[in-house]
Every structure is written in structure tokens, then in C-alpha cells.
N, C-alpha and C positions, 0 to 999 in steps of 0.2 A: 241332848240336843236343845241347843235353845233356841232354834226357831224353828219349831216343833212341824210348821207347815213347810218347810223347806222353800221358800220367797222368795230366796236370796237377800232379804232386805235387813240389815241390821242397825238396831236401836242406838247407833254407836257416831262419834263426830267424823271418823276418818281423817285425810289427809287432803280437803279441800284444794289448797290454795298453794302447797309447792311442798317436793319430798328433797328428800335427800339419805344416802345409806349412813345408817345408824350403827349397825354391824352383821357381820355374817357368822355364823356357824356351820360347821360342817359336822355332815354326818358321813362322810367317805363315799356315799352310794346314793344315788336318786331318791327323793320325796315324792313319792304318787298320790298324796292323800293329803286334804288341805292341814297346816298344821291347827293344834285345838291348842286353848289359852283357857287354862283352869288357875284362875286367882291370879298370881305373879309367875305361875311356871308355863312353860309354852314347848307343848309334846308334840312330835314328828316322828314317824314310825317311816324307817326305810324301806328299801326294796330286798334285803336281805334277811325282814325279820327280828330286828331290833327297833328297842323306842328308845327316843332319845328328849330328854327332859333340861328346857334350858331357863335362864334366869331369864326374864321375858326382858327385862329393862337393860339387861347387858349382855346378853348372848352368852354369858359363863354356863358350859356345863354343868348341870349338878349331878345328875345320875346316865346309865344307859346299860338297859338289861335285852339280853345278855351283855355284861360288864365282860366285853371280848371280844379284840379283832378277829378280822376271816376277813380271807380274798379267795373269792371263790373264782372257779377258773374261767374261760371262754363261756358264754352261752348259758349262764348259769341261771338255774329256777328264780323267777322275777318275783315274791311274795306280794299281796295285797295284806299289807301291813295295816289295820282298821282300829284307830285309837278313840276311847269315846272315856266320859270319867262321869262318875256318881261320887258326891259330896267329897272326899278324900282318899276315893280309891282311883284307880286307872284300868279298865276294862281293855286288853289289849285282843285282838284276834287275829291270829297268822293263818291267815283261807290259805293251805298247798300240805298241811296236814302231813310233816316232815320229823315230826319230835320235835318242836322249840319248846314246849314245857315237859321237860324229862316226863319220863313213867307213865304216859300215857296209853303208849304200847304197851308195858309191862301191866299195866291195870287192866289187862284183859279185851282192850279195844281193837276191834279187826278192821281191815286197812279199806274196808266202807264206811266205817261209821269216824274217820279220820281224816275222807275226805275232803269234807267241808270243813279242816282246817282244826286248830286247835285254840281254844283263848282262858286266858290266865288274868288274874285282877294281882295289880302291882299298887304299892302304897306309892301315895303321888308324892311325898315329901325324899321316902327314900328309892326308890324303884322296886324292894324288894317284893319276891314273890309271895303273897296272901295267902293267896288259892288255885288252885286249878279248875276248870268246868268242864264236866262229861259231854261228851261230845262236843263240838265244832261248829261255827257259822259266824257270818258277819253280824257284830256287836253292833246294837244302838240301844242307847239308852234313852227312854220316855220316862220323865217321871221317876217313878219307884220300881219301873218295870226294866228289865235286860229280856231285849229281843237279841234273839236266833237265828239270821237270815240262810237257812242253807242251802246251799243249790242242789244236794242231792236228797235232803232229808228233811225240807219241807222248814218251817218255821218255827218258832219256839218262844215261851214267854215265859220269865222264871222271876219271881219277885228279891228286892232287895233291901239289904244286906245280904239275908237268907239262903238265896237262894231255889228258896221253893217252887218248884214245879206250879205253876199255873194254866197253863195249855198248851198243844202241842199239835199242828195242823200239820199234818204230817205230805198230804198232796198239793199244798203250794212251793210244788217244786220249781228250777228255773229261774228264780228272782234274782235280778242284777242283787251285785254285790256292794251296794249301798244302802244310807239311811234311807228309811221309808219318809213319807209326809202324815202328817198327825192331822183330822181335822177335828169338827164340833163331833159329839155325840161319840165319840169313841171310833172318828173314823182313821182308819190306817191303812195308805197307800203304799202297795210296792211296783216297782216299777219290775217286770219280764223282761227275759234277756228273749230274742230271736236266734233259732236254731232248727236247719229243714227239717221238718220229719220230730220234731220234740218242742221247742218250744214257739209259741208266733208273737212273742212281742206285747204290748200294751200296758195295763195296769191289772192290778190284782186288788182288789179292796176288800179289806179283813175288821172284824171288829175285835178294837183291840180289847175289848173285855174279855172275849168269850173266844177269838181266834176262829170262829165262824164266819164263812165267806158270807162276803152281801153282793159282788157282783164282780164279773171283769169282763174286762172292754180290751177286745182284738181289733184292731183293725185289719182289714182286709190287704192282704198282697203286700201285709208289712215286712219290710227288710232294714233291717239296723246294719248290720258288716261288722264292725267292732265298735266297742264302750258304747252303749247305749245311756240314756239320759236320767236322770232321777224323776219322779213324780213330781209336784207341786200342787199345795192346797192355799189358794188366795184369792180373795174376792169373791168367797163364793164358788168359784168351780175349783175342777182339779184340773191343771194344764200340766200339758206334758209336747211336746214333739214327735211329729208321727213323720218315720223315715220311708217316703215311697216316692213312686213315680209323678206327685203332686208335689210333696216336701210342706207340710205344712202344720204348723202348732194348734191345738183345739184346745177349749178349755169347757171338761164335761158337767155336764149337774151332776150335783150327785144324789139326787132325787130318781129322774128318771134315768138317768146314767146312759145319755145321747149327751153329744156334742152339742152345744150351746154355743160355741165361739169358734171361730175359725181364721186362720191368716196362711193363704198361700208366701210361702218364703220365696223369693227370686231378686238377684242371683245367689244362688249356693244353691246351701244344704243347711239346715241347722245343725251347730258346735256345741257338744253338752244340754242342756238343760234351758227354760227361764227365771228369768228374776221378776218377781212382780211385786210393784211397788206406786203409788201414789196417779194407780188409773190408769196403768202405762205395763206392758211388757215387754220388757228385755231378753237380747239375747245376742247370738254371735253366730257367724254363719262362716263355712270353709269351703274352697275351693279356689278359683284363679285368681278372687280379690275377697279375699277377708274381709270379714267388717263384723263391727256392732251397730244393730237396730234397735230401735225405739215403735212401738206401736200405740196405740191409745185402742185404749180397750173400748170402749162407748161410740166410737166412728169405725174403729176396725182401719184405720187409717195408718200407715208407715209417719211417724214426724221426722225421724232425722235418720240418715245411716252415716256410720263412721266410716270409713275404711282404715283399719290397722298394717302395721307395717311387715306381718310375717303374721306367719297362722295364730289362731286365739289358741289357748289353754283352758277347756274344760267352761264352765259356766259364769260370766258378768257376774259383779255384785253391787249391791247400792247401799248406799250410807246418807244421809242429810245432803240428798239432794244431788249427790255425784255416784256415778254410775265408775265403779274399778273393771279394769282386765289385766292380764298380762298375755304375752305373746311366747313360742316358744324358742324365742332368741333372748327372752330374759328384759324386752323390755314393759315398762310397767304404763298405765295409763289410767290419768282420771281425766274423766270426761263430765259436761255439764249436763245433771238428767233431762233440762226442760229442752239446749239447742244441741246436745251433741257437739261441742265446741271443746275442744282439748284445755281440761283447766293446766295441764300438765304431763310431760312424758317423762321418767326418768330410766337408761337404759344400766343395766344393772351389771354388766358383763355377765352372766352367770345365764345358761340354760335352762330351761323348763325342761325335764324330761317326759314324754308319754311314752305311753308303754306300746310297744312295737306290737302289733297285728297278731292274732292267736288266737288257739280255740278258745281260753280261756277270756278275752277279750269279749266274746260275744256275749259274758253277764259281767263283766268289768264296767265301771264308768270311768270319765275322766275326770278326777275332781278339779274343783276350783281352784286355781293360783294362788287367789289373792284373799286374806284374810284382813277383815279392817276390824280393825278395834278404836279408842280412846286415843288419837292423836298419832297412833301407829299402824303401819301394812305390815304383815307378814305374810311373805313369798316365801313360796316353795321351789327349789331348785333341782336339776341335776346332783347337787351335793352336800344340800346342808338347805338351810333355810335362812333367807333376808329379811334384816327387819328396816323401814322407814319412819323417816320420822319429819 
């Protein structure tokens, strides 16, 4: 993860001043999960379970494991395909726990401890399979460490290359199925799915040395529905979006671990997650007029709101000074951070798909569209992934 507090803000020039498509790749079946850019190669894990490895500067496939079509029929299991990479491997994890890394079943694993999904390290040069890892959960990688996020069997921290077992907190059950946020001292935030009667939402904060809990923070009468939000550590607090009959984003100490900041959202509902970046938090809100807002964190003040042309996709992001989204009719948009003034829209033909409403959904997130790097976006589509340029 390289920005380990989850910000949304990246160290990167983006696409200021005017896009245009560069090319497209298909991967046959939706992109749920933003694509990751390891060096020159640029990985996308579908909805069926496969990653798919492309030349970032030309969209030329280089690899895709499993190296094999499937059309799966009507109604078919929607994978959370969750790609993350350590120096020259690819940490792949298929959370629905189906056999995608043969002989798992056959190694003895009973169809609890399979649950939380299966994940395998593939060489990032050639796709092939490395290794396999005993039991299942959503992959992120800190550092030297592979986290374990599982929803049924609590969290895990195993060090790398290795392997080795480092700790294993076994009743932080329930944690959406995303990266965590990383802060000072070893702090590590996971974001709670909501679930009546089992799980209520909020943050979980763990230290990532030792996988001993320091605190979590419920809020009261909270209800998410589906894809709840990721965590964020910036500025000092940890912000997050708190889904109730108020609708509003806080952003906690985590000293005394109360709320320190607050913004009533209206109109909406908050879209994913925020982005914070240069005094200011961003974000996207859904309902009968979509939009992107701007807040200033220091007056607690709304600066600008956008209104987008069809629903946001998953969480804003910010690059030198412009704020990305995309929509989920595939169009793209940079926006200016300081007035909210459209530097540019480009509509990309190509859908965003989100993943249709489910139990599973309620520790799903929806990841971010838009990916900015060094002069290029890479969008995640319905069927492949766009790049701009």
C-alpha cells in the first residue's frame, strides 16, 4: 500500500489539464477493485477470479492466471478479487473460497476455514503460481508485513517473503473487505461492515505490532446497507463516514478515540469513503443529485460542491491540486481542488460496474475508479480497464 493512511491523495502529477483515451483492455468481466500499477505492469483482478497483468504504457497483455476462459452462467458468484504486490511478487486473494488455488481442499482445509476466501502469491513478471497461503482473507500489504482481513476468522499478520506467523487476533471478526489505514506508532485501522444482531459498524484499531486491540469506536444506531467505506488516517485524526439518520463524516483523535471533527452531509448520503488532502476533505455523496464536495477542515465549512452527471463510483481522489472521480456511466472527471470548476470531463463509453446489493455487500466496499499516476488515469470498467493520457 503506498499510502499507507489511505488519503486518497497521491504523490503523483495526474492528468491536470485535458485527457484523452490512450487504450483499453479487456478483461471479459467487471473490475471491482481499483487497478494497482507495480513498476511498468498494471494488475486488475475481475469478478470471476482471475488477475490480469497488463503493459501499463500500451495495454498489451502480458500474463492472466488462471491462463483460461470461463463463462459462467446467469447469476453467477461475483468474486472480490483483492490484488496487492510486495517487491516482485503479486499477493492475489479470492474472498468466496471456491478452489481458485487448486489443493486447498485437498490439504486438509474444511469449508470454515475456506470461507474467508483463498490467496496465492504469483510472480509479477510471469503470473505464475509461487505459493499458496493456509487459510484465506483479504490481502494488504504494510511494509514487510501480509495482513489477513477475514470476516470470519478474525485478522492475521504473517511476515515477508517468509511467511512466518507473527500474530493472529482471532475476534476481530466482521471487517469490511478492504485495505486497512496505517498511522504513526504502529496504528492500524479497519473499517466494520454493519450486520443486525452481529456486526455495528465503525472502526476497529489494532496495533499492528502485536495485533492487540487499542480501541473501537460504534457509533450509535449506525446502518451502512451495502459497501461500507474504508477507514482514513490524515491530519492527525482518523476519518471515516458515519451512515445514520444525521449522515455525517467525523474525524476521531486517536488519543482519546471521541470524535474531534464533524460535517453534517446534506443533500445525500456519503459515496465511499474520504480523501484528505491540503486542509480540505473530499468526498462524493449519492442520491437525487450526486455531487462532489469540498470541506475545509479548520472552519468545518462546505467550499464548493460539484454536481456529477450520474452516480459517483466509490471514493474521489487527489493528485497536485485536482480532485478525480468517475461516474458509473464511464464518465471521468477532473476537477480544480481549490474552486470545484471542471478542469475537464472525458466520457469514456465504457461502464463502471458496482456490485449489485447482497449479504456479502455489507463488509464489501466500493473501490475507487480512478487511479492517477505520472501523466496517466487508469479506470476500472465493466470490462477491462482504461487508461488516459
Amino acid at each position: 500500500m503506498a499510502d499507507g493512511g489511505r488519503s486518497g491523495a497521491h504523490p503523483v502529477t495526474g492528468l491536470p489539464d485535458r485527457a484523452r483515451i490512450a487504450w483499453i483492455a479487456e478483461t471479459g468481466f467487471p473490475v471491482h477493485g481499483t487497478p494497482v500499477l507495480a513498476d511498468d505492469t498494471l494488475l486488475a483482478g475481475d469478478s470471476i477470479g482471475r488477475v490480469h497483468a497488463f503493459d501499463a504504457a500500451t495495454g498489451e497483455r502480458r500474463w492472466r492466471s488462471p491462463d483460461e476462459d470461463h463463462t459462467p452462467g446467469p447469476g453467477y458468484d461475483v468474486f472480490t478479487t483483492a490484488v496487492d504486490v510486495w517487491r516482485d511478487q503479486v499477493v492475489v486473494g479470492v474472498c468466496d473460497g471456491t478452489g481458485y488455488f487448486d489443493g486447498l481442499a485437498d490439504a486438509g482445509y474444511d469449508g470454515e476455514e475456506l470461507d474467508d476466501g483463498e490467496v496465492g502469491i504469483l510472480d509479477l513478471r510471469s503470473g505464475a503460481l509461487l505459493r499458496k497461503v493456509g487459510r484465506g482473507g483479504y490481502p494488504a500489504v504494510v511494509g514487510d508485513t501480509l495482513l489477513l482481513i477475514g470476516l470470519n476468522s478474525g485478522v492475521r499478520a504473517l511476515s515477508l517473503p517468509d511467511l512466518t506467523p507473527l500474530w493472529w487476533n482471532k475476534k476481530a471478526e466482521g471487517c469490511v473487505q478492504t485495505a486497512p489505514a496505517t498511522g504513526p506508532d504502529g496504528l492500524l485501522c479497519l473499517s466494520c461492515g454493519w450486520e443486525g444482531n452481529r456486526t455495528h459498524g465503525g472502526i476497529l484499531a489494532l496495533d499492528l505490532r502485536t495485533g492487540k486491540r487499542r480501541f473501537r469506536y460504534s457509533p450509535q444506531e449506525e446502518s451502512y446497507g451495502d459497501n461500507p467505506p474504508h477507514a482514513t488516517v490524515a491530519e492527525g485524526l482518523i476519518w471515516k463516514p458515519v451512515h445514520r439518520s444525521t449522515d455525517q463524516i467525523v474525524g476521531l483523535d486517536p488519543l482519546t478515540r471521541k470524535p474531534r471533527w464533524r460535517h453534517r452531509v446534506r443533500p445525500g448520503s456519503p459515496s465511499g469513503s474520504v480523501a484528505v488532502a491540503d486542509g480540505r476533505v473530499y468526498f462524493a455523496t449519492h442520491g437525487d443529485e450526486p455531487a462532489v464536495h469540498a470541506v475545509d477542515i479548520e472552519t468545518r465549512e462546505e467550499v464548493w460542491t460539484r454536481p456529477l452527471p450520474a452516480a459517483g463510483v466509490g471514493t474521489p481522489v487527489f493528485a497536485e491540486g485536482v480532485v478525480y472521480t468517475a461516474t458509473s456511466k464511464g464518465t471521468v472527471l477532473a476537477l480544480d481542488a481549490a474552486t470545484g470548476e471542471p478542469r475537464w470531463s472525458l466520457d469514456t463509453g465504457l461502464d463502471i460496474d458496482v456490485k449489485e446489493p447482497n449479504d456479502e455487500a455489507l463488509y464489501e466496499e466500493t473501490a475507487s475508479a480512478v487511479l492517477p499516476t505520472d501523466g496517466t488515469l487508469y479506470v476500472r470498467t465493466a470490462t477491462g480497464v482504461v487508461a488516459l493520457r
